[in-house]
C-alpha positions, 0 to 999 in steps of 0.5 A: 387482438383489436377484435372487440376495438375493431367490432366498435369501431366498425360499427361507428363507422358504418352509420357515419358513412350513411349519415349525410350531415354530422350535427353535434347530436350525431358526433356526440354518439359516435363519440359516445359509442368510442369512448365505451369500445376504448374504455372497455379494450383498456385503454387509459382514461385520460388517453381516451379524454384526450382522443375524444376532446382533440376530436370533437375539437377539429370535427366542429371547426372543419369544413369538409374535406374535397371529394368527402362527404361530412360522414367520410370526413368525420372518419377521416379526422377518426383515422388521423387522431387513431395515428396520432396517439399510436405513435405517428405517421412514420414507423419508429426504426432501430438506432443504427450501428456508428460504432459497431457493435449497437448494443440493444438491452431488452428488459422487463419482467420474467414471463413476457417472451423477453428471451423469445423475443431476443431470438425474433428481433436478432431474426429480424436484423440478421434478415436485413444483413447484419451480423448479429449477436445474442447474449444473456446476463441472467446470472440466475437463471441457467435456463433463460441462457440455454433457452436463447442459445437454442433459438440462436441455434436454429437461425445461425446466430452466435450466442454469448454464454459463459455459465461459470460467470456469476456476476451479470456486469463481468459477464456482459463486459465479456460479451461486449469485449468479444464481440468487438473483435469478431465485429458484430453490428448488433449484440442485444442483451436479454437481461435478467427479469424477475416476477416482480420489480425489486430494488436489486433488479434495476440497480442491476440493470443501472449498472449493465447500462451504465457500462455498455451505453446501448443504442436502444433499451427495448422494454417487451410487454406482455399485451394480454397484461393491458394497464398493468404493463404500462405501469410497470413500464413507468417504473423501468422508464423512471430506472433505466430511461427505456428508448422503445417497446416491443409488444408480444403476444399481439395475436392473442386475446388481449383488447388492445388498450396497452398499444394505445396507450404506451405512446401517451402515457410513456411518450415513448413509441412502440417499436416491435410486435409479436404476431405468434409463436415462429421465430420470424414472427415479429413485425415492425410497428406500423401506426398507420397499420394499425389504424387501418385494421382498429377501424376495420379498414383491414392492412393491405400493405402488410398482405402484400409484403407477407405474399411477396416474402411467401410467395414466389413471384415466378410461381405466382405468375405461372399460377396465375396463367394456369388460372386464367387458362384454365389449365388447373391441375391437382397437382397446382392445387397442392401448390396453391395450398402450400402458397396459402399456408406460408402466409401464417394463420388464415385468421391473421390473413383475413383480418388485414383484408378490408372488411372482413376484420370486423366479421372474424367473430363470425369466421372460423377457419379450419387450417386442418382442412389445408392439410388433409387436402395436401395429403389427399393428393400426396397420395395420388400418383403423378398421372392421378394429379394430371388426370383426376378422371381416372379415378375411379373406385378402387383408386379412391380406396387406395387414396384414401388409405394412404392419406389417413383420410375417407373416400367421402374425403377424397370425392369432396377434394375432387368434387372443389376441384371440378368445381374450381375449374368450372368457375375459372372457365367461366372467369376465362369466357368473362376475361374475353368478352370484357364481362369484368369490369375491372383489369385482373392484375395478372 
């Protein structure tokens, strides 16, 4: 997502960085080249008449900002006016539990990810140290009930079912009642959904609210739906008042207009989004994070957080030193690797890096490279990791049996790896004789 808003953006900001004055005829194309790339990503009109006028309006009054030259201070005015209409500075966060349980109804339309994204969000709360629980009140579908128990399955969280109930009010006065005995901090509801908006929906969902009188009432959007959602999110608000969005399917194709817009049009802020299919993909929303990525200043607050969950701080240190030593074996290849890859998809890590956002049309990263390396030196003994120089021909063949793969596979892993080692000698004579003109963080 962002991808074409990131690409436009990217663009106006590389000519305002070089322009070394900005006249009205300047900012009026910037501003021009903006309003297409919004427009175009579907965000709603008179969001973008309001992001355009409000900045050319602060543009021609403001004297430069110190240590900015007018190029940068443009782009700065840019980034602010960009969280402004995203929600603001601070990350919106969920009502907390006074008077244990918060219920947390999550409603919208069938297709979504609503039932996913009951199992993501109780993933979520449960990894903050609340005890958690997930129920459904969709008395019509079976499948929505047994599809979130099995997510709740797979993260320990109870799951509230009762499949003989057929009136959605009793059963969630049930859940409700249970899970105030067994003390739960949280329940959240996934409510019943239809492909439509009926009448006998949101009567439906009135009275759920009416009962429980949840905390929070999450609608979950689909992003690739753009402005239908957003109307559509009207008619819930209009019902049941909604306190929140979470966006799903943020990592998909969609042009990003419905993040954009959901805060000006609602005036309801977006809380959550999905960011892929695994049940802890589901990040809270950061404006200030999102700027960053739209106008391609990349997201290095969440690369790290994603590292420090990832990674092993211990391990990392160890590599670390290895590295700088230059005393790289296989065997710390394969756990290199292993670090990489429980980032997330490298395409979702290479955006949040500055720069590098705008050029991912141009990117495309090949994640089965990662694991035919992996099984290239699963297959070698303790003794082959350690001493890659003892392989030799009839080793290769039997490498290459076991790991599925070629001996031209086996002789380009080990090809990159004397490769790499030459490179981190050169880093090693570099960090000693101070060549590098910056301290290395380890």
């Amino acid at each position: 997502m962002f991808e074409l808003l990131t690409e436009k953006f990217s663009s106006v900001i590389d000519k305002l960085r070089k322009a070394k004055k900005i006249d009205e005829k300047t900012l009026d194309e910037a501003l021009k080249d903006i309003r297409t790339a919004l427009l175009e990503a579907d965000v709603n009109v008179d969001v973008v008449k309001k992001f355009i006028a409000d900045i050319k309006q602060k543009v021609l009054g403001q004297e430069l900002i110190k240590g900015l030259s007018a190029g940068e201070t443009v782009i700065k005015l840019i980034y602010d006016e960009t969280i402004n209409i995203l929600g603001g500075e601070e990350p919106p966060t969920l009502a907390k539990p006074d008077k244990p349980p918060a219920i947390i109804m999550l409603v919208g339309l069938q297709g979504t990810g609503k039932t996913t994204t009951a199992g993501k969000l109780a993933k979520y709360l449960k990894s903050k140290g609340y005890r958690v629980g997930v129920a459904s009140t969709d008395v019509r579908r079976p499948a929505a009930a047994k599809q979130l128990c099995t997510l709740a399955q797979s993260i320990d969280v109870p799951c509230f079912v009762d499949e003989q109930e057929k009136d959605a009010l009793k059963l969630t006065e049930k859940v409700i009642e249970d899970a105030k005995k067994q003390g739960f901090s949280y329940i959240i509801l996934d409510t019943a959904g239809r492909l439509h908006i009926d009448q006998e929906l949101m009567e439906e969902l009135k009275q759920i609210k009416e009962k429980v009188k949840p905390a929070e009432v999450l609608y979950v959007a689909d992003a690739m739906q753009g402005q239908e959602a957003i109307t559509t999110a009207e008619e819930f608000h209009k019902a049941v008042g909604l306190t929140g969005v979470i966006l799903t399917k943020l990592d998909g194709d969609a042009k990003g207009g419905i993040a954009l817009s959901v805060r000006q049009v609602l005036g309801i802020p977006i809380k959550f989004v999905g960011t892929g299919e695994k049940i802890e993909d589901l990040d809270l929303f950061y404006p200030d994070r999102i700027a960053q990525r739209i106008l391609g200043l990349g997201d290095i607050q969440t690369l790290i957080e994603k590292m420090q969950a990832a990674i092993d701080e211990d391990k990392a240190k160890q590599m670390a030193e290895k590295v700088m030593n230059a005393e790289f074996t296989l065997e710390d290849l394969r756990e290199q690797i292993r670090m990489i890859r429980n980032l997330g998809p490298m395409e979702q890590i290479l955006k949040m890096i500055p720069g590098i956002g705008s050029q991912l049309k141009n990117i495309k990263v090949d994640e089965k490279q990662f694991i035919k390396i992996e099984a290239i030196i699963n297959s070698m003994t303790p003794e082959e990791r350690m001493k890659p120089h003892i392989i030799n021909g009839s080793r290769k063949r039997r490498i290459a049996k076991g790991s599925g793969t070629t001996i031209l596979d086996v002789n380009k892993v080990l090809k990159q790896y004397e490769e790499m080692k030459k490179m981190m000698k050169k880093m090693k004579k570099m960090t000693k004789s101070g060549g590098f003109p910056f301290r290395l963080p380890f």
